[in-house]
C-alpha positions in Angstrom: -3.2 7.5 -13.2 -0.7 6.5 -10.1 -0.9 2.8 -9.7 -0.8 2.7 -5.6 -2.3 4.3 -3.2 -0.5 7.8 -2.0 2.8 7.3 -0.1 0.9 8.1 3.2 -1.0 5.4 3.3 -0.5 2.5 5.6 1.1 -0.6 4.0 -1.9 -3.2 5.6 -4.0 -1.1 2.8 -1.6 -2.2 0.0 -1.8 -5.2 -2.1 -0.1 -7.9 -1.9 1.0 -7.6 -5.5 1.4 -3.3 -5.3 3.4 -4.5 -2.5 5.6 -6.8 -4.2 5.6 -4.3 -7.1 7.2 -1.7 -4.5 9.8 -3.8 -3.7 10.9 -4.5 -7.3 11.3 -1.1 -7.5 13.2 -0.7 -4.6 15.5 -3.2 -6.5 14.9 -6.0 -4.1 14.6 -9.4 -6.0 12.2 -12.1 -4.6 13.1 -15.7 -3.6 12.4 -17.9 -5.8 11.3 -21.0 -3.2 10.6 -18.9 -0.6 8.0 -16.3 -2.1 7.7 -13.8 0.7 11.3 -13.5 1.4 13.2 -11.0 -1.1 16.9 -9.9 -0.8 18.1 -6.0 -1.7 21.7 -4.7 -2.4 22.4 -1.2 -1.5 26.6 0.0 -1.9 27.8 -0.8 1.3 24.6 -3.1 3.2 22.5 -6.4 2.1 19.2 -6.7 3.7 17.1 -9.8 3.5 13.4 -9.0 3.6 10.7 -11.1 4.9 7.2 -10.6 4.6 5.5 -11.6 7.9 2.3 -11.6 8.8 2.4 -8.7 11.0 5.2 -6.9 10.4 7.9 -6.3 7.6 11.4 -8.0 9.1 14.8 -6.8 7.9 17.4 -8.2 8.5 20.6 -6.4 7.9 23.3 -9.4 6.3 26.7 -8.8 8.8 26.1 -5.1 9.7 27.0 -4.9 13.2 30.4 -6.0 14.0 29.9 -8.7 11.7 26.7 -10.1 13.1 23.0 -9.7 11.6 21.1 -6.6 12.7 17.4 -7.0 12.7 14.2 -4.4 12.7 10.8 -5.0 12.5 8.2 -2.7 10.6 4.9 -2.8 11.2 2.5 -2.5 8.6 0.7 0.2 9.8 3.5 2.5 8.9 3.0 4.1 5.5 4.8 3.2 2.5 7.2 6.2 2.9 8.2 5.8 6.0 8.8 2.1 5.7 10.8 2.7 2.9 12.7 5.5 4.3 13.2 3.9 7.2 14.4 0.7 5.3 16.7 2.3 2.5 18.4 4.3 6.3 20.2 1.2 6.1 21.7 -0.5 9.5 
């Protein structure tokens, strides 16, 4: 039995906690005083994450010439292609 709903499927039809549960798994770790903002490490790139109400913002920590680079997901994009589009990096 999968725990989420298929890959396709838009993130406004996901949990907040299959949501948070993704992320995790991503190997982003949530803030601890500042729940919807959770920070991920990939080799070369740091993203901050923050979980708006419309959209997912990421924020890219010193990626272009040493300045933040932020995007903006909406959450009518499905789970794979936010994460795709996310673990792309800046």
């Amino acid at each position: 039995m999968n725990r989420w709903p298929p890959p396709d499927t838009p993130l406004y039809n996901h949990s907040l906690a299959t949501i948070e549960d993704w992320l995790r798994t991503l190997g982003a770790r949530q803030d601890a005083q500042e729940l919807h903002r959770w920070f991920l490490r990939r080799g070369a790139w740091q993203a901050e994450l923050s979980l708006e109400i419309e959209e997912l913002q990421v924020r890219y920590l010193g990626a272009a010439a040493g300045r933040d680079l932020v995007r903006n997901f909406k959450y009518a994009l499905s789970r794979q292609e936010m994460e795709t589009a996310i673990l792309r990096g800046p």
